[in-house]
C-alpha positions, 0 to 999 in steps of 0.5 A: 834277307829271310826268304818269304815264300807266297803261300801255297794254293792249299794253304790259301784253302785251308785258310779260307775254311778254317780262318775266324769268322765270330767277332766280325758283326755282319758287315765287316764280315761280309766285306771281308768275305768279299775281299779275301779272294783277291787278297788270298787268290788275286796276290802271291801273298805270303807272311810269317810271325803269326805266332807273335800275335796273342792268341786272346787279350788286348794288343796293339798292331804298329804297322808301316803304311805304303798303300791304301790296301795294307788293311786288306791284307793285315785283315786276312793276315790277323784273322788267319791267326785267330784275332779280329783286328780293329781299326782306327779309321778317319770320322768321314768315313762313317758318313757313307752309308755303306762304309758306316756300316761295315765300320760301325758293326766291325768295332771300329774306332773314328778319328775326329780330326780337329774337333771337340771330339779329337780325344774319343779315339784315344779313349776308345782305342784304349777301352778297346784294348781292355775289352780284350781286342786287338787295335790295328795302328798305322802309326805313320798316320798317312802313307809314307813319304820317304822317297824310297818307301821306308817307314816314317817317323811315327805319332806318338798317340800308340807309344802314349796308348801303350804306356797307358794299357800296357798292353803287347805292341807287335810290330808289323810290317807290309811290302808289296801291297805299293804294287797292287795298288800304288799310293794315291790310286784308286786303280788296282793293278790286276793284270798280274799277281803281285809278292805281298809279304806281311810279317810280324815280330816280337813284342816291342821292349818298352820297359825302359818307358812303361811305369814311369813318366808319361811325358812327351820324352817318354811318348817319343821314346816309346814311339821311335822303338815301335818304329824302329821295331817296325822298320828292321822286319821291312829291312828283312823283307827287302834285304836292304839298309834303311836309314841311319834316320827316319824321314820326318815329314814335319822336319821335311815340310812336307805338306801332304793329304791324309787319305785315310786311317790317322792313327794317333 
């Protein structure tokens, strides 16, 4: 098990002055303005593995989701290191008002589900790397539904935009946001600061897939390695064995809501 300490009160100041800002557009920069002293000051947050993260060209986040505030936390994380992250997020929310604007200014990119248009946020996500950004991924595209928290089999929408950009996927990982606010929860738990760890790897080793066929095999395959990626810097954070397997939720039948950010 690594010992992930929560940053010092100094850290957290220095980042506050010193953390990007270009890049945000207003909106997203003022929400993020909003939320970073709760992440940073309201949470003994702590994190590791920012130097994986490339400091300019485009790239993928494959992150693990346990909570609806890991984009929260993975937004102060990025931006300490110099990036401006973009999300995938579900098309409904562009028809708030509010929600529309921090998301329509801050480059994000809408998932329309079952639609005529299910095919934009693969061909944006993949124009958005080109640009030269960082596409943020929950590749599970729900919260996780292994009964212990682990990550779940993942969609292999990021595994199929890798292989297409062959743009770096750096695996990420989230513990502890689950306390600060539980799945399927609107109510923060504020009465107490909660340990959150976020820590980023290596790259992931694709070149088995990158260059030849892109077909479902290939697309899973690429897929599992992200996942499996993901799930060892989780198993370092918790200090615990994760399953030989990861909970597939089709295999499983489980039928649950997708609250927020599909990711493939």
């Amino acid at each position: 098990m690594t010992a992930d300490r929560p940053l010092t009160v100094w850290q957290k100041l220095v980042l506050t002055f010193s953390r990007r800002w270009r890049g945000s557009g207003f909106w997203y920069g003022l929400a993020i303005a909003m939320i970073w002293p709760f992440a940073l000051f309201g949470t003994r947050i702590g994190w590791r593995g920012g130097e994986h993260l490339p400091r300019t060209g485009g790239a993928l986040l494959a992150i693990n989701h346990v909570s609806f505030s890991d984009p929260i936390f993975n937004v102060a994380f990025t931006i300490s290191h110099g990036r401006m992250p973009r999300f995938l997020a579900k098309s409904e929310l562009w028809d708030v008002p509010v929600v529309r604007s921090v998301l329509g200014q801050g480059g994000h990119i809408p998932v329309y589900r079952a639609s005529a248009r299910a095919g934009d946020a693969y061909r944006d996500a993949i124009a958005a790397i080109k640009r030269g950004e960082i596409v943020a991924f929950y590749p599970e595209a729900t919260y996780t539904a292994d009964p212990d928290g682990w990550p779940m089999k993942g969609k292999n929408g990021i595994g199929r935009i890798a292989l297409v950009t062959g743009a770096p996927v750096i695996p990420v990982a989230n513990w502890g946001t689950q306390d600060v606010l539980p799945p399927g929860t609107a109510r923060p738990r504020l009465l107490s600061r909660r340990k959150v760890t976020v820590v980023a790897g290596p790259p992931v080793d694709l070149s088995a897939w990158l260059g030849g066929p892109r077909t479902r095999t290939a697309l899973d395959g690429a897929t599992a390695a992200i996942m499996a990626d993901v799930t060892r810097l989780v198993a370092e954070i918790r200090g615990e064995t994760p399953p030989a397997m990861p909970f597939d939720p089709a295999a499983a039948g489980t039928n649950r809501i997708e609250q927020e950010r599909p990711a493939s």
